[in-house]
One Martini backbone bead per residue (centre of mass of N, CA, C, O) as a GRO file, in nm:
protein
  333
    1UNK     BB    1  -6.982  -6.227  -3.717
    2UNK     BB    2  -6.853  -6.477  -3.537
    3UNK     BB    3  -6.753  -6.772  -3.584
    4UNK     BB    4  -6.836  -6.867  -3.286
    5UNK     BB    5  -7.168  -6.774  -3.308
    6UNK     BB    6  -7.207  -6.957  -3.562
    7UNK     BB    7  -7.141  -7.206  -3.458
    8UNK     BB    8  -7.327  -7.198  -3.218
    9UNK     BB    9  -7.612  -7.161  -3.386
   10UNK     BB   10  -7.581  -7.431  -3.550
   11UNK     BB   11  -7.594  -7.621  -3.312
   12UNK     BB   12  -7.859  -7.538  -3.216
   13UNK     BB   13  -8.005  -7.622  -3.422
   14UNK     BB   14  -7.917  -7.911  -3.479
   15UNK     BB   15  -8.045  -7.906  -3.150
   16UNK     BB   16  -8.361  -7.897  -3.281
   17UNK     BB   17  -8.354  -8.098  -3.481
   18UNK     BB   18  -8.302  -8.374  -3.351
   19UNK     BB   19  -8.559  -8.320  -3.107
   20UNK     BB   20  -8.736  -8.333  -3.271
   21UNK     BB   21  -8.664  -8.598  -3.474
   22UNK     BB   22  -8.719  -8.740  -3.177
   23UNK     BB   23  -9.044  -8.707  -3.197
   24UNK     BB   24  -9.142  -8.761  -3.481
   25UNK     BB   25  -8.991  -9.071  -3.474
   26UNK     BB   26  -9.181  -9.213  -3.318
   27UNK     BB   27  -9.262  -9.588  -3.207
   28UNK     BB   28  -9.559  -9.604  -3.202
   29UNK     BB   29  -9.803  -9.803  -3.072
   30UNK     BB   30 -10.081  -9.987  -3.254
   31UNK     BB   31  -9.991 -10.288  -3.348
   32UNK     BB   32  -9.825 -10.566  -3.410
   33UNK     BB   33  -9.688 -10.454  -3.640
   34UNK     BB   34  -9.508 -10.211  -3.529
   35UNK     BB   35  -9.342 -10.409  -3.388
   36UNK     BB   36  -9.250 -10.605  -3.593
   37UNK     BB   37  -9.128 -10.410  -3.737
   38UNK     BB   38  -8.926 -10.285  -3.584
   39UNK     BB   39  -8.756 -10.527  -3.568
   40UNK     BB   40  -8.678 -10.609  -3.840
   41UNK     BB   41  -8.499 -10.336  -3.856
   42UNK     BB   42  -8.307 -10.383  -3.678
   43UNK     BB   43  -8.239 -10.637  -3.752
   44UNK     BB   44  -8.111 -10.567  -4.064
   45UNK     BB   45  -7.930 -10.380  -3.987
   46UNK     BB   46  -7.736 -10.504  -3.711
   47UNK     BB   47  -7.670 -10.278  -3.505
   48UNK     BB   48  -7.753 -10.458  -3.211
   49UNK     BB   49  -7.581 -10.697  -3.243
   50UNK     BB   50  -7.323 -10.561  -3.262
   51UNK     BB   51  -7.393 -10.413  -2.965
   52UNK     BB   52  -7.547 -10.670  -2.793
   53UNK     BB   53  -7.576 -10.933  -2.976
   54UNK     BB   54  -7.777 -11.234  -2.909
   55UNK     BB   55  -7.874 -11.011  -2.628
   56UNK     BB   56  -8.186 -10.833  -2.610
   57UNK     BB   57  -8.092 -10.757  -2.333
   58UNK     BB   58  -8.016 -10.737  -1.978
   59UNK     BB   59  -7.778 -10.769  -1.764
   60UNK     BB   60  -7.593 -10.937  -1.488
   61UNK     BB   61  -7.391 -10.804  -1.230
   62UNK     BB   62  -7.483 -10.843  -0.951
   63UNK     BB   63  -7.531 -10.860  -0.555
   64UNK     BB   64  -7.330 -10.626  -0.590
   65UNK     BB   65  -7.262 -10.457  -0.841
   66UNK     BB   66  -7.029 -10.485  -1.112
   67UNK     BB   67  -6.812 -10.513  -1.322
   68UNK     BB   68  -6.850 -10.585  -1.684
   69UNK     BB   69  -6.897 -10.730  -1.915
   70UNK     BB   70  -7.176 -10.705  -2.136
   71UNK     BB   71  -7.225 -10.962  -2.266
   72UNK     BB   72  -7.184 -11.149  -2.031
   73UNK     BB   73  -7.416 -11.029  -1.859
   74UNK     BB   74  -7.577 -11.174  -2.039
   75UNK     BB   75  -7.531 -11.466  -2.014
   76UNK     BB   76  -7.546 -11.441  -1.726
   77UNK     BB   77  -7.879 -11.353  -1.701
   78UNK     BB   78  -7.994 -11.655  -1.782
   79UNK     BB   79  -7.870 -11.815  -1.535
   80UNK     BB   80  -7.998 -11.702  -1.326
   81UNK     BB   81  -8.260 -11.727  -1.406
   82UNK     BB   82  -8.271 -11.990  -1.370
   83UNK     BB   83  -8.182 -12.066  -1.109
   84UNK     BB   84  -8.429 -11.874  -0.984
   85UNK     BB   85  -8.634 -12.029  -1.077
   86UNK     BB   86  -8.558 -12.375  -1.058
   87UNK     BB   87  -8.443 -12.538  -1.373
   88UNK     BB   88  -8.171 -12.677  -1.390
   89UNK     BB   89  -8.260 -12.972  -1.293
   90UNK     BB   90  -8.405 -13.042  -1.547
   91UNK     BB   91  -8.429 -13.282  -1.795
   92UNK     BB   92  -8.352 -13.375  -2.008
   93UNK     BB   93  -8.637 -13.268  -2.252
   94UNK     BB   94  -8.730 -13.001  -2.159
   95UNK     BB   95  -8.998 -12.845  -2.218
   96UNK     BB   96  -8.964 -12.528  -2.374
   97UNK     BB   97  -9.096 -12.181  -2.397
   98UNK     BB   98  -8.957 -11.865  -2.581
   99UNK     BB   99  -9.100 -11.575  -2.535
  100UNK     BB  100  -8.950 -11.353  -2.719
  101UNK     BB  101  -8.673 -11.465  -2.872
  102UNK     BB  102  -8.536 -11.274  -3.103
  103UNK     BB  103  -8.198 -11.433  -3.160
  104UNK     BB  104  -8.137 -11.674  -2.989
  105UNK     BB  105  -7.999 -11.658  -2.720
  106UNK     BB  106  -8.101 -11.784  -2.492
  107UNK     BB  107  -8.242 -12.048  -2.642
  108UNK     BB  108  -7.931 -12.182  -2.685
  109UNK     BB  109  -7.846 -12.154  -2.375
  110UNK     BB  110  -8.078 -12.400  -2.290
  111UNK     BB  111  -7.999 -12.624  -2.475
  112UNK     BB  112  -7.691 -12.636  -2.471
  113UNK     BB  113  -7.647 -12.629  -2.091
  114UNK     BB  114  -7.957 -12.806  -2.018
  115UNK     BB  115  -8.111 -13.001  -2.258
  116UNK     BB  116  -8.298 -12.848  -2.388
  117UNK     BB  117  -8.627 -12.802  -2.534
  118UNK     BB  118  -8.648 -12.536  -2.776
  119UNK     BB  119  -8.897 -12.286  -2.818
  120UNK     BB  120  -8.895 -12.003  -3.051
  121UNK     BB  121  -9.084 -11.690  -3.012
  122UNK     BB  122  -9.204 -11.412  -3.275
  123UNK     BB  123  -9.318 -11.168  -3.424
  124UNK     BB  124  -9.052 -11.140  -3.608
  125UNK     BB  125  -8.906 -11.277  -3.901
  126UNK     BB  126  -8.649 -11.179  -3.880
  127UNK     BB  127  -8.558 -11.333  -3.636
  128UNK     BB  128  -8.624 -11.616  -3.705
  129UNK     BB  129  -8.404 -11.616  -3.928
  130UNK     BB  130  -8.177 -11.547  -3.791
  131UNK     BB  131  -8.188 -11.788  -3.531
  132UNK     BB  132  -8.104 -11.988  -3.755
  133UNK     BB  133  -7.836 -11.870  -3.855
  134UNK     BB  134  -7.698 -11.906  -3.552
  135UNK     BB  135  -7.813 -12.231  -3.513
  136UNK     BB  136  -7.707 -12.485  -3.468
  137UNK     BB  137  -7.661 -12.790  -3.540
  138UNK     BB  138  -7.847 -13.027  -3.351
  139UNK     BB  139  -7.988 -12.820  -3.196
  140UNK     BB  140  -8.280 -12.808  -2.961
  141UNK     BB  141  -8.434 -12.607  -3.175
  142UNK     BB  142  -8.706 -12.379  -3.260
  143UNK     BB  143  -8.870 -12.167  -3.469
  144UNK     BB  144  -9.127 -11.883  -3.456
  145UNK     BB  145  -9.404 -11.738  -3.561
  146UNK     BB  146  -9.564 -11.550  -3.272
  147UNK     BB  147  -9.819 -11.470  -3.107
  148UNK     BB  148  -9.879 -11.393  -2.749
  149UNK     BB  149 -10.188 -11.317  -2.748
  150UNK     BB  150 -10.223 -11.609  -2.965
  151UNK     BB  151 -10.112 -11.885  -2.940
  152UNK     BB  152 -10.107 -12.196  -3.112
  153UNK     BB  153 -10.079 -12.370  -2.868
  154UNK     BB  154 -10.185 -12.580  -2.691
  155UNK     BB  155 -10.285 -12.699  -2.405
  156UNK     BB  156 -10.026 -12.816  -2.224
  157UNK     BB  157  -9.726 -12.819  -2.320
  158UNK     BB  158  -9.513 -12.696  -2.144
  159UNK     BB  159  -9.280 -12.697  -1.888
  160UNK     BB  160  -9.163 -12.418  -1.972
  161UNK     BB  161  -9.189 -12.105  -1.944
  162UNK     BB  162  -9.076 -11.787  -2.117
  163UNK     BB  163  -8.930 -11.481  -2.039
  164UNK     BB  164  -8.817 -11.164  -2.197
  165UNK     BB  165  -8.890 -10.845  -2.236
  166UNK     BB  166  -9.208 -10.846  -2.364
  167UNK     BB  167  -9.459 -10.715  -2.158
  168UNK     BB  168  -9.458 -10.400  -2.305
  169UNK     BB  169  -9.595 -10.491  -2.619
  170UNK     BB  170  -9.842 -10.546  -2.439
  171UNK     BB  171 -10.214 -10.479  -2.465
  172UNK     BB  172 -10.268 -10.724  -2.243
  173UNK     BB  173 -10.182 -10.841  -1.966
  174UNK     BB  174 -10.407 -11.060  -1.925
  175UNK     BB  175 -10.356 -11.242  -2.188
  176UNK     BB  176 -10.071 -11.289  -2.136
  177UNK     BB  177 -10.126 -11.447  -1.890
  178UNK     BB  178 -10.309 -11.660  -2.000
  179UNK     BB  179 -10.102 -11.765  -2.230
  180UNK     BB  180  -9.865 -11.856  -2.065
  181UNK     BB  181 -10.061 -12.061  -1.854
  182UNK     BB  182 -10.201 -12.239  -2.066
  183UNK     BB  183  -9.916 -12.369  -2.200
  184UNK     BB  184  -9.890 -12.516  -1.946
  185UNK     BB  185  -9.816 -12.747  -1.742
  186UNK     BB  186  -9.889 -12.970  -1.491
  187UNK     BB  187  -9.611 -12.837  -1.323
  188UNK     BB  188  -9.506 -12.617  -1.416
  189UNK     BB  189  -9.294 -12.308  -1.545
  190UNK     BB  190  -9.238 -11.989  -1.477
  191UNK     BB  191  -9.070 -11.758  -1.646
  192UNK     BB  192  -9.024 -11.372  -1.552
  193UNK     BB  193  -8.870 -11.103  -1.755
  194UNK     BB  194  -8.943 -10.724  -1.644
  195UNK     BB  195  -9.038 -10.463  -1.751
  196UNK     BB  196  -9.180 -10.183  -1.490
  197UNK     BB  197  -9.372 -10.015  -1.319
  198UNK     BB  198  -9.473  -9.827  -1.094
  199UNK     BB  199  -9.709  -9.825  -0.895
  200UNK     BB  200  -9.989  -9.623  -0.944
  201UNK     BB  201 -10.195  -9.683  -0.683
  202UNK     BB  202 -10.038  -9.557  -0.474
  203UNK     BB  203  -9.794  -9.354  -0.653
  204UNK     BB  204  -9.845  -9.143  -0.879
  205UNK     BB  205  -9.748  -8.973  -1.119
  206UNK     BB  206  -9.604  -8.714  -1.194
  207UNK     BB  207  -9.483  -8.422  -1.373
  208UNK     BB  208  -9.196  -8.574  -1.471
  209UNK     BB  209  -9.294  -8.903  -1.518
  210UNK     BB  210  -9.546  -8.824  -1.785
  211UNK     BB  211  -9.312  -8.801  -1.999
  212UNK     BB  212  -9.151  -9.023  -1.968
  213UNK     BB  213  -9.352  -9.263  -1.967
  214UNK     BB  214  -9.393  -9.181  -2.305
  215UNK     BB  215  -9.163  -9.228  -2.418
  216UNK     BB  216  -9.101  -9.497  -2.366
  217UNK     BB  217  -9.310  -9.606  -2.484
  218UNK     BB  218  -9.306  -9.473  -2.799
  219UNK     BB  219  -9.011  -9.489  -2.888
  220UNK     BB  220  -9.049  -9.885  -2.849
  221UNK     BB  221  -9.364 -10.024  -2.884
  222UNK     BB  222  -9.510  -9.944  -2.622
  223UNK     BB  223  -9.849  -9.934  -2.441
  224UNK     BB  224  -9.729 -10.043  -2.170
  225UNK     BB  225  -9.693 -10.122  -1.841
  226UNK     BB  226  -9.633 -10.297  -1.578
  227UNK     BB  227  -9.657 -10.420  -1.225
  228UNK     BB  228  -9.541 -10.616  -1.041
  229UNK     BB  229  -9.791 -10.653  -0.900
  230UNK     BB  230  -9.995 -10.646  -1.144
  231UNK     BB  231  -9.886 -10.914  -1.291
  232UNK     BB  232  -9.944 -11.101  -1.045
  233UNK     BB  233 -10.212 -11.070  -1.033
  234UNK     BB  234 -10.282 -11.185  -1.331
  235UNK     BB  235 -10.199 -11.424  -1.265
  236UNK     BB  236 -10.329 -11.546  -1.012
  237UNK     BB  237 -10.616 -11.487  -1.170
  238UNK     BB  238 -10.600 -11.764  -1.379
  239UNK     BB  239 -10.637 -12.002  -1.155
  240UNK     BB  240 -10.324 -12.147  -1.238
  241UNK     BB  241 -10.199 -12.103  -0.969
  242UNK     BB  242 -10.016 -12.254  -0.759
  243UNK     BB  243 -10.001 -12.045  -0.507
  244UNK     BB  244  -9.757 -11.857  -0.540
  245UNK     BB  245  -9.625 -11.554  -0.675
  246UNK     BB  246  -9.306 -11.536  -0.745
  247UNK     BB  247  -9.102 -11.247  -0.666
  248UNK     BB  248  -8.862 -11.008  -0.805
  249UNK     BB  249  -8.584 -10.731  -0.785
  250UNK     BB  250  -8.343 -10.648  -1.045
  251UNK     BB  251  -8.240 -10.350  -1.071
  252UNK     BB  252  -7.953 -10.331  -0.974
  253UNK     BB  253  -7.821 -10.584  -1.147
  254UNK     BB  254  -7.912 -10.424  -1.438
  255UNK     BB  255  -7.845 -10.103  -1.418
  256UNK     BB  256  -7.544 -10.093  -1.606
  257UNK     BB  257  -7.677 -10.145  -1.902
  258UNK     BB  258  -7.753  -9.840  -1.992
  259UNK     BB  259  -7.448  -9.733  -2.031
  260UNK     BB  260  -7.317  -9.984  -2.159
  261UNK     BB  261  -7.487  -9.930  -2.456
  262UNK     BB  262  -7.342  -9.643  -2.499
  263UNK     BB  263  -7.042  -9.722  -2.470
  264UNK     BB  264  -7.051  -9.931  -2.767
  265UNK     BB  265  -6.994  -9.669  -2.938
  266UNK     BB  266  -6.712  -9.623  -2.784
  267UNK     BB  267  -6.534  -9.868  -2.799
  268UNK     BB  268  -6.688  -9.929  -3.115
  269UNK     BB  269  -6.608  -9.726  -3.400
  270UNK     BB  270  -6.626  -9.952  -3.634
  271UNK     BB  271  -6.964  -9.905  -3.643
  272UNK     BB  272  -6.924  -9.671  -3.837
  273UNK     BB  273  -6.767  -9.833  -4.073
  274UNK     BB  274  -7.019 -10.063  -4.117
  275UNK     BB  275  -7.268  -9.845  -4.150
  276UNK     BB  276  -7.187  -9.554  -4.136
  277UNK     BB  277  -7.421  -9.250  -4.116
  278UNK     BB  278  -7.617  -9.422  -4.087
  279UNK     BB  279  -7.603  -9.607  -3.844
  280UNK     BB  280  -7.511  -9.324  -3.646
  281UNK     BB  281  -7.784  -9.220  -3.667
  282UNK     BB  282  -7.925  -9.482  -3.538
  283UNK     BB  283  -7.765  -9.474  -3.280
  284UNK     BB  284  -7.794  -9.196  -3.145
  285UNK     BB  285  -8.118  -9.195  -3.129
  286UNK     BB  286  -8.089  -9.373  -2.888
  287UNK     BB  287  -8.025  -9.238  -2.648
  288UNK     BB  288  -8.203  -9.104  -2.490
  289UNK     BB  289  -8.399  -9.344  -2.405
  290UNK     BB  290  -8.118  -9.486  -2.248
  291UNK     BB  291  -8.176  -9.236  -2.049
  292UNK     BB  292  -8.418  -9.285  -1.950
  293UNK     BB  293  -8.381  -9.517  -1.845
  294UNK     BB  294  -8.183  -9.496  -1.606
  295UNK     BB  295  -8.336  -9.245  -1.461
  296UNK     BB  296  -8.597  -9.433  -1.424
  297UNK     BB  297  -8.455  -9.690  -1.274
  298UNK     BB  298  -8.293  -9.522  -1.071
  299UNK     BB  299  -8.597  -9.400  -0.940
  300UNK     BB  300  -8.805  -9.602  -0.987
  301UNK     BB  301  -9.014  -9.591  -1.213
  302UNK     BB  302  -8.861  -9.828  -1.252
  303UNK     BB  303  -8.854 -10.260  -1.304
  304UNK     BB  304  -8.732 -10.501  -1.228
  305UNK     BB  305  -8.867 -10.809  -1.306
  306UNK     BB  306  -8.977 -11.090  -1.154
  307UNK     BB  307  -9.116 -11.403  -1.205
  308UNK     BB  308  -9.302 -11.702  -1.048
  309UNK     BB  309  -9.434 -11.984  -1.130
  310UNK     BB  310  -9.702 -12.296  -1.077
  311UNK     BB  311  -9.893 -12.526  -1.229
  312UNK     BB  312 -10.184 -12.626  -1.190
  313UNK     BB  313 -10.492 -12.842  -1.253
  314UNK     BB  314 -10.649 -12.627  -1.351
  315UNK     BB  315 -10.869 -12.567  -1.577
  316UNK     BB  316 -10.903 -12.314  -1.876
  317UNK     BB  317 -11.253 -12.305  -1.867
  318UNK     BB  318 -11.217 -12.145  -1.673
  319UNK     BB  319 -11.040 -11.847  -1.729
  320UNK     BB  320 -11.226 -11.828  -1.969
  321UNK     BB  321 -11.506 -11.770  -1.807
  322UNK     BB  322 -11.370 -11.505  -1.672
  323UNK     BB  323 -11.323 -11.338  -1.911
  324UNK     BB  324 -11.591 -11.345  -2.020
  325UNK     BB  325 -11.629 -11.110  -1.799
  326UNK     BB  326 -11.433 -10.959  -1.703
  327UNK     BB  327 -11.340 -11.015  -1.417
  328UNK     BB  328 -11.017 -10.912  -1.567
  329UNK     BB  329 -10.778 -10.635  -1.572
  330UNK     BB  330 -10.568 -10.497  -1.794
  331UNK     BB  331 -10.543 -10.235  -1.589
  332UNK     BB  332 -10.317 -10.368  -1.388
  333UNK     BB  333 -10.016 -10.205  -1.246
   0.00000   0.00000   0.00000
């Protein structure tokens, strides 16, 4: 046999063992310990921070979308997100609780930039540790471990809460809703940017959106994705919100930073040398899941969602007693 035909033979056994590899080490959702660990590890690795900086979420490039630095377009996605909500103006000493803040990367640039006084809680240890060493003396934040599925803050804490990219990782969407609206003062502001899928309801996934969609899932520790109409209805039903629910979809914005995430492992091959072998093949394997997110959203069977309510006057102790009634559904998508 030639040289040629062992490489070629090689080659394909590598790409069948890399294959199984990633079916077999998914990060399926079991319980919030499993995020947990999944984060604390990604944490102590390094390895995303040094490719993604302080803010572990999608960039924000213009509407139309434009050529961006990655790190930028992510600094910029949270002043927009800002702008969006309407909370620019509001007075320093604002009370924020930023659910999901990973390594505070937003939270530092609410404190820092427009004088909130700002609470970043998540599911993980090691993120809470790193977001304090990251975190200037003097900046009025503060981190801590806490359940979104059960936050510790009494009722009407928070002028503002605030969240990004956590509500896939939550098994309970009605409990999420409620629980963002509970710790909200009366007139204070929701705001939430998340990953989303298509409406099921309407036009329900076909024969081959329903195992992209199982991976995305399983990869990264996901129980479910919500639809934007699915998780405004959620809001809205814990009948503590004013007015209407406002929503955006912002996936053409945010759209350009599934490439450019895995760009910055070609831009940047020094981090090759920083992590080793180890390093490069747990880089390597995150590619498929970050090539099926762009497939997603690029055909739209997700969506980046915007979310934004204001908190009426109505006591938690109605919304207590629908829930315990089951009036309001988890499963809506």
């Amino acid at each position: 046999m030639s040289t040629l035909l062992y490489s070629v033979i090689g080659f394909l056994l590598l790409l069948v063992i890399g294959i199984a590899a990633y079916f077999l080490t998914a990060r399926k959702y079991q319980s919030s310990s499993t995020v947990a660990n999944s984060y604390d590890q990604w944490t102590l690795d390094g390895i995303v921070e040094f490719y993604w900086g302080e803010h572990i979420h999608l960039g924000h490039y213009g509407s139309p979308p434009r050529r961006k630095d990655f790190l930028a377009a992510k600094s910029d996605f949270v002043h927009e997100m800002v702008k969006w909500g309407g909370i620019e103006k509001l007075p320093s000493g604002t009370t924020v609780l930023d659910v999901g803040c990973g390594i505070g990367g937003s939270s530092r640039i609410l404190a820092r930039d427009y004088g909130f006084a700002v609470t970043g809680i998540t599911i993980s240890p090691q993120q809470v540790k790193r977001a304090q060493e990251l975190t200037p003396l003097g900046l009025n934040v503060q981190f801590a471990v806490d359940d979104a599925m059960a936050l510790s803050f009494p009722d009407a804490s928070f002028d503002v809460v605030w969240s990004i990219e956590a509500g896939p990782h939550m098994p309970d969407k009605t409990v999420f809703a409620r629980e963002l609206m509970r710790v909200l003062k009366p007139g204070g502001v929701l705001v939430v940017a998340d990953w989303n899928q298509r409406d099921d309801r309407q036009k329900p996934l076909n024969f081959w959106e329903k195992p992209v969609m199982r991976q995305l899932l399983d990869q990264w520790s996901h129980p479910a994705f919500s639809s934007i109409e699915g998780f405004s209805e959620l809001l809205a039903g814990t009948e503590l919100v004013e007015g209407e629910v406002i929503t955006a979809d912002w996936t053409q914005e945010t759209l350009p930073s599934w490439l450019d995430s895995i760009w910055q492992g070609i831009a940047r091959p020094e981090g090759l040398v920083r992590f080793g072998l180890s390093g490069f093949v747990k880089s390597v394997r995150e590619v498929p899941t970050l090539l099926l997110m762009r497939l997603a959203f690029g055909a739209l069977l997700c969506r980046f969602g915007m979310f934004r309510a204001v908190r009426g006057n109505g006591s938690t102790e109605l919304i207590d007693r629908n829930f315990a009634k089951g009036t309001l559904s988890n499963l809506v998508r």
